[in-house]
C-alpha angles and dihedrals in degrees: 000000000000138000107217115187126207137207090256086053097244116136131216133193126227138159114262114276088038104147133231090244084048093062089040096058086042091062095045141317093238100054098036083058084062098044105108109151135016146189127219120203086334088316124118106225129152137285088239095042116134109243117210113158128055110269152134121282134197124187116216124211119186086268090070111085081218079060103051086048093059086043097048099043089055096053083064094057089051088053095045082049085047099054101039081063092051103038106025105198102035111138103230110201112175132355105185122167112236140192087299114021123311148282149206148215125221134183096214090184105201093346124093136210126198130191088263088060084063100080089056089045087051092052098051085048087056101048089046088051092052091062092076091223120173134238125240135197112197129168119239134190118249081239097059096041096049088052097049087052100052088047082064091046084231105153091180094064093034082055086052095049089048095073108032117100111252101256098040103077130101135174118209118220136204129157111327089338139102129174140175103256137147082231123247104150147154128251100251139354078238092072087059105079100158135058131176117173106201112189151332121237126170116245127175123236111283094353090286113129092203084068127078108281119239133207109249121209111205109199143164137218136193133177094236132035092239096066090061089046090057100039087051094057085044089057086044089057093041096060091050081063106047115145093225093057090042090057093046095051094043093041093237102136145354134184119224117203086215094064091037150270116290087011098121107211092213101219110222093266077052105056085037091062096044086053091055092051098042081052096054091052099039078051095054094039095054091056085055092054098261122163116212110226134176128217128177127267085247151042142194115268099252096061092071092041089050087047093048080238085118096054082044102049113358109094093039096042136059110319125249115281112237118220127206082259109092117240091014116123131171123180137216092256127244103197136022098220090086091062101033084053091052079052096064093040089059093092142011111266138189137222078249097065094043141134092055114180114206120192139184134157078222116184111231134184137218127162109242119194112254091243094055098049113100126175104289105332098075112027137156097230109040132166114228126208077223123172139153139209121202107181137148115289081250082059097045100083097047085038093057093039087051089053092044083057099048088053090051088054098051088051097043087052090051102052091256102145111143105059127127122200125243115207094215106210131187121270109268093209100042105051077154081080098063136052122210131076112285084250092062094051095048085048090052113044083045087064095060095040090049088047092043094054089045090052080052078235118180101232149152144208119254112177108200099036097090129121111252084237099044151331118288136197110221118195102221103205122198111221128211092277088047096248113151115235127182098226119154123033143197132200139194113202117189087154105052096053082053100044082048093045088229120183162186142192102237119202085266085073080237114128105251138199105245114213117241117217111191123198137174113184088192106019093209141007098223095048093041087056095046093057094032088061087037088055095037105042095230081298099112127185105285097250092052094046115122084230131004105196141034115200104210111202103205081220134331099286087074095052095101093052084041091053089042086060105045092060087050094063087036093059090055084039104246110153105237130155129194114238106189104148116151103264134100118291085238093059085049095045091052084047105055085040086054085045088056078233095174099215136024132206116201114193126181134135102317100043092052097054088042102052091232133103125217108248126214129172130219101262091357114069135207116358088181134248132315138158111277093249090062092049087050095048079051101059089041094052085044100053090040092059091045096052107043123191113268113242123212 
């Protein structure tokens, strides 16, 4: 017999081979019909695998992201099976899931595919899925593999097998199919009932540009025809609510190929509104006991090899600056911390002095590659809310809870509320990705689990998400349409402070190793704005909005009241503008409603005789009429309730 453990920690007992599915339909039918993926002691295996040692087990539904994967990842293999029907003779390389649905990469030699050929993709997908086949795992010699591979005359799976240890390799089966696979699969093609292929992109094997470029096939799959149904009307209202589109409308933004892909031109609305923002931070900071500081576009190029920031960034980003002076090179820099840390340096401090907060909206740059850059999300020139604490080990805990408080006011003051934490740890496998000692690292990712309990904060572990300098704590925010976005960070840095020989006189009269916290609210100001338009739908908290009120003159006779009322609501500064075109009050009222202009003030005859203005308000209508000074007091009581105080 077994013990098999379960998430609830109950334990059951089974005789060895029992299988995952086994211990699904022991615990009930009904929930063994949505069982579709599990894990085994941290490991993904499948529902009919055979279990022969005592473990932990966890079942996965569809509502389980673990589950999705495994859904999602067999669809692929569907797909591949698809096209190799269609198109005998095409070379498949890799099918993964990813965040919505799945996608693969073929090799279609001297065939082609369009977006009209989709639809008959999609119907062979359909009909293979029909057939309920099961899925297979089955282990397989290097030897063998090689040799089914090179039958195919597939070098791409020939390249995988190549480095990948004899012993280790599996191919998963279903129907007339087989494919090379680590294995992560459904039951059955039967559970997947609806299939929506999205769109076809080129990508070039394993991301390197020097290498033939495939034709990838984005798609998507669900368990009932429903949930298609709903995910296609959510992409339509996403798009609606691209950020792109937004920008362009509220002219907010714009990109200009003369100054350069993934360089954002911010419009005037647009700075205005970056200035609000930066203000309402640098507000709230102050209050923290934050310092501003400054610190230059560039940097020589020592600085980032001394940071690690070099090794990081410098083969695959701009490239150094050369200066009439021979052998001297600066660079366009990636990061603030260098500099912030030659800030500290620039003079001798004492436990007594510390913590001291350093922050700058500090411009950085990356090379992005062209077909990664998208609107403002993922840009080449980019601001970041950027600051740094570097404090004693005994601050380090108070001094991480205060930043987590100033994120959750930001968030809170932006309309932000469903978010969860990730802990985001170091590789385990891959210690190469990260600089410090091994005792650094353990100190320091202690020190945000420890900060995160105590925040009550509702958080996971993610290894692999850390920094190469340090752990870090991401605050993963939810927008309107349900979409997941890494916004605010947090970062604890034991190796910085080492590789820039920063110190401190401790009460002990000994020189000390201060700690460095970085943080970033925002992250940065282009991709904060993009979500937050995306979130929003252009219709931002009142005290953020470009402009807050339209006064709409009913004609030009009116343009004197309507003056007289817009330096009324200046002078309480309220941010107001006059629109009296020559047009009909309808076509401005469509248009202020296009502009997401939150209020409207509509003035004609009787207003004017009466001292008062029509209020309407954006998606609302009209709220009636009052004197000028009252709608004034209204937008001041509404934006003070919107952008609470920050308290330390």
């Amino acid at each position: 017999m077994i013990a098999i453990t379960l998430p609830d920690g109950s334990v059951k007992h089974f005789d060895a081979g029992v299988t995952p599915m086994d211990v699904a339909k022991n615990i009930s039918e009904g929930f063994a019909r949505n069982v579709i993926s599990a894990s085994f002691n941290d490991k993904t295996v499948e529902t009919a695998t055979p279990l022969t040692e005592d473990g932990n087990l966890i079942l996965y539904t569809w509502n389980n992201e673990e589950g999705k994967k495994a859904f999602w990842h067999s669809s692929a293999h569907i797909l591949a099976q698809a096209l190799e029907q269609l198109y005998p003779g095409v070379k498949l390389t890799i099918g993964p899931a990813i965040e919505n649905g799945f996608y693969y990469d073929v090799d279609f030699g001297d065939k082609t595919i369009s977006e009209k050929d989709l639809k008959d993709v999609e119907d062979k997908m359909i009909a293979i899925a029909r057939g309920k086949h099961e899925f297979s795992i089955r282990e397989a010699s290097k030897e063998d593999a090689l040799e089914f591979y090179k039958k195919q005359n597939n070098e791409y799976k020939v390249e995988l097998i190549e480095n990948l240890e004899d012993g280790t390799i599996t191919f998963c089966d279903h129907d007339t199919f087989t494919d090379l696979c680590r294995g992560g699969h459904i039951p059955n093609t039967g559970i997947v009932k609806a299939i929506k292929l999205m769109s076809i992109a080129g990508a070039y094997w394993r991301g390197d540009e020097n290498n033939k470029q495939l034709t990838r096939i984005y798609g998507i799959s669900f368990p009932k025809q429903k949930d298609l149904i709903e995910y296609l009307e959510l992409l339509e209202k996403a798009k609606q609510r691209d950020h792109r589109k937004l920008g362009k409308e509220l002219e907010l933004f714009t990109f200009s190929q003369k100054v350069g892909q993934g360089l954002p031109l911010w419009l005037p609305k647009g700075a205005a509104l970056r200035e609000r923002l930066e203000n309402f931070l640098k507000k709230a900071q102050k209050k923290a006991g934050y310092e501003m500081v400054i610190s230059p576009h560039i940097g020589q190029k020592e600085l980032y090899v001394t940071s690690g920031h070099y090794a990081k960034y410098g083969a695959d980003s701009f490239q150094p600056i050369h200066t009439p002076n021979e052998g001297e090179e600066f660079l366009l820099k990636p990061m603030n911390c260098p500099h912030h840390c030659e800030i500290y340096n620039s003079k001798p401090w004492s436990y007594k002095d510390l913590p001291k907060r350093f922050a700058e909206f500090g411009t950085v740059y990356r090379y992005e590659q062209s077909g990664e850059l998208h609107g403002l999300t993922r840009v080449r020139g980019f601001t970041q809310d950027d600051a740094h604490i570097f404090c004693t080990p005994d601050q380090l805990d108070t001094e991480f809870k205060k930043v987590i408080d100033l994120v959750l006011y930001v968030f809170g003051s932006l309309g932000f509320e469903n978010f969860y934490t990730q802990v985001s740890l170091r590789d385990p496998e891959n210690p190469e990705k990260y600089i410090g000692s091994i005792e650094n690292w353990e100190k320091a990712e202690k020190a945000i689990i420890s900060a995160a309990e105590a925040k009550e904060l509702d958080y996971k572990i993610e290894y692999g998400e850390a920094a190469f300098y340090g752990p870090k704590l991401d605050f993963m925010v939810k927008d309107a349409l349900g979409r997941s976005w890494q916004l605010g960070t947090i970062q604890v840095d034991y190796n910085l402070p080492e590789r820039f020989e920063l110190e401190y006189k401790g009460s002990d009269n000994e020189t000390h190793r201060p700690v460095m916290i970085h943080r970033a609210p925002f992250g940065s100001m282009e991709r904060f704005v993009a979500i937050l338009l995306e979130h929003t739908g252009g219709n931002f908290p009142l005290w953020l909005m470009p402009e807050q009120v339209t006064i709409l003159s009913l004609s030009e006779k009116y343009e004197k009241y309507s003056q007289k009322v817009l330096n009324l609501l200046e002078n309480d500064e309220i941010r107001a503008l006059v629109d009296n075109r020559n047009e009909t009050i309808g076509k401005k009222i469509r248009e202020a409603e296009m502009n997401k202009i939150p209020y409207m003030l509509i003035v004609g005859e009787q207003e004017e005789k009466d001292g008062t203005v029509s209020v309407r308000k954006h998606g609302e209508g009209d709220l009636g009429t009052m004197t000028p000074e009252a709608f004034s007091r209204l937008i001041q009581q509404a934006v003070k309730e919107e952008s609470k105080e920050f308290n330390v």
